[in-house]
C-alpha positions in Angstrom: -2.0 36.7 0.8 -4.3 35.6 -2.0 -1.0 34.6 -3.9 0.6 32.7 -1.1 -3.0 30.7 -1.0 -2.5 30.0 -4.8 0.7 28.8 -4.4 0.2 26.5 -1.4 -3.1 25.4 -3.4 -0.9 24.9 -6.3 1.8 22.3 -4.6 -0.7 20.7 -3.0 -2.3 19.8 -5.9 0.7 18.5 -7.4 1.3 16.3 -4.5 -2.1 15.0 -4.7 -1.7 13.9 -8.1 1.5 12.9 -7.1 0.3 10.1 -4.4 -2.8 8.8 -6.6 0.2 7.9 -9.5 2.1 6.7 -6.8 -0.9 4.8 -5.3 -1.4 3.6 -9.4 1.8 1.9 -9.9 2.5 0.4 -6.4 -1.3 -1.2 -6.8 -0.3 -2.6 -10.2 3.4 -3.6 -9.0 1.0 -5.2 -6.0 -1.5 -7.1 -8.1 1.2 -8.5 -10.9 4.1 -9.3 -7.5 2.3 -10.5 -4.8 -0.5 -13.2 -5.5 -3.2 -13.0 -3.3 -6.9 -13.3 -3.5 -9.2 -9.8 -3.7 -12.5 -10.7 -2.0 -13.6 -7.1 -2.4 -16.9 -8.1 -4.4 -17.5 -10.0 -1.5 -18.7 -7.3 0.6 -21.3 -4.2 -0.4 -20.0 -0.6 -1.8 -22.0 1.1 1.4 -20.3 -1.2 4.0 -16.7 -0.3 2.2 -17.0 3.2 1.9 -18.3 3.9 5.8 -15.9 1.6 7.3 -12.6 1.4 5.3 -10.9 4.0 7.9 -11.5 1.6 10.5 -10.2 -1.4 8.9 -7.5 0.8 8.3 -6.6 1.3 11.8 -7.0 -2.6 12.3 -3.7 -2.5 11.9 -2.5 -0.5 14.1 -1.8 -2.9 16.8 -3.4 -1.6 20.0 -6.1 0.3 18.3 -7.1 -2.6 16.8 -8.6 -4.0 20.0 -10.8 -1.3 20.3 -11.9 -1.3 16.7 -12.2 -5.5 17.2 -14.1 -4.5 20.6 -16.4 -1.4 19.0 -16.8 -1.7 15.7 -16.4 -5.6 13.9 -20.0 -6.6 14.7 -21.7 -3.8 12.9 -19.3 -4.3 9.5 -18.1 -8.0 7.5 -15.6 -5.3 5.8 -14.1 -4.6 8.9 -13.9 -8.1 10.4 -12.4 -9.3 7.7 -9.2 -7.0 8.2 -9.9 -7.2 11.8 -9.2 -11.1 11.4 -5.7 -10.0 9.6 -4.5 -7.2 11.5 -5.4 -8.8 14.8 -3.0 -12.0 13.4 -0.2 -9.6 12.7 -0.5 -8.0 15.7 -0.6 -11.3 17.6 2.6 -12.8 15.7 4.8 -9.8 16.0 3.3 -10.0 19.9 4.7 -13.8 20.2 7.6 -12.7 18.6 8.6 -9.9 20.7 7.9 -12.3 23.9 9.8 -15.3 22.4 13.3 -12.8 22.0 12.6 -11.4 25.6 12.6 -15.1 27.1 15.5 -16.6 24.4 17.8 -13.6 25.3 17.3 -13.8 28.9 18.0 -17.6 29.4 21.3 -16.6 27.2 24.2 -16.9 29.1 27.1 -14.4 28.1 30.0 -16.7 26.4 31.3 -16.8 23.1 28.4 -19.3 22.0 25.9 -17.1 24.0 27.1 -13.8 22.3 26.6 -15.6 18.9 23.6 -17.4 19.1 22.0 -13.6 20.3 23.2 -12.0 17.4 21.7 -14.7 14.9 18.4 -14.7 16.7 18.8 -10.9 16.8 18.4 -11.1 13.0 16.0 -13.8 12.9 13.6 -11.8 15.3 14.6 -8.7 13.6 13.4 -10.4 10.2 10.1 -11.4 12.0 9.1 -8.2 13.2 9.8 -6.8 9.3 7.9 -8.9 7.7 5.1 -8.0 10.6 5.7 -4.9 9.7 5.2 -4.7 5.4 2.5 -6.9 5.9 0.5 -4.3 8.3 1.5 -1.6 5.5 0.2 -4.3 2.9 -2.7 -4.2 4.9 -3.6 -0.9 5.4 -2.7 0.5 2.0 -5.2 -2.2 0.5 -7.9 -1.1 3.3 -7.9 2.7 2.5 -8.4 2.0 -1.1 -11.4 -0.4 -0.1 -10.1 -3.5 -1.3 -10.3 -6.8 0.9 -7.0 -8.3 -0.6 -5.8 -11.3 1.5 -2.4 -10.6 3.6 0.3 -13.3 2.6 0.7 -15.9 5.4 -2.3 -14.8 7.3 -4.7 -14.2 5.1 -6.9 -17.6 5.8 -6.4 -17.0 9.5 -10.0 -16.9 10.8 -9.9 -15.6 14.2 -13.3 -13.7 14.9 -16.5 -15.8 12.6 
């Protein structure tokens, strides 16, 4: 049994190293592709390393309500991603509402059918971006960095 152990101990280790490489290059390819500020100095080591889980689930969109509800007062670390996954979570929100409405006042003719398939892909494009930007987020917020989201990132919605 002890070499079954090993072996799992083994290829975990290997993944481990293999996701903190991984984790290496996509923070370089991050910091040199996508210019945005870091305001991680901003806020103290203590406050970062208790609350970076919960600004990671800031971006989960209905969790983040609670976490806004629960947790934002007590932590600036959190409220900061708070402010950016609340704004992703209320665009892609707007978004999904706006298609609903559009595609139900479309009526089913040969302009109808293709103005729904190029706000299909507009929508579609919306809700993607909504998407990598909430994966932005949340990589940058389990490392413990307060990087700015593209598009978003000056959004203030909670002071």
């Amino acid at each position: 049994m002890s070499g079954f152990k090993g072996y799992i101990s083994r290829i975990w280790s290997d993944i481990k190293q293999d996701i903190i490489k991984g984790a290496g290059r996509l923070t370089a390819f991050m910091k040199k592709k996508v210019k945005t500020e870091d305001f991680t100095d901003a806020y103290s080591p203590t406050d970062i390393a208790q609350n970076k889980w919960f600004a990671f689930l800031c971006y989960i969109p209905i969790v983040c309500i609670f976490i806004i509800i629960f947790k934002m007062r007590s932590s600036a670390f959190v409220k900061f991603h708070a402010n950016q996954g609340f704004a992703v979570f209320f665009v892609s929100a707007v978004s999904t509402l706006l298609s609903a409405v559009v595609f139900s006042l479309i009526k089913l003719s040969v302009l109808g059918v293709l103005l729904s398939v190029i706000l299909s892909v507009v929508f579609g494009l919306i809700d993607l971006a909504n998407t990598f930007l909430a994966l932005f987020g949340m990589f940058f917020s389990a490392l413990g960095r307060a990087r700015v989201l593209p598009f978003f990132g000056r959004i203030r919605i909670f002071k």
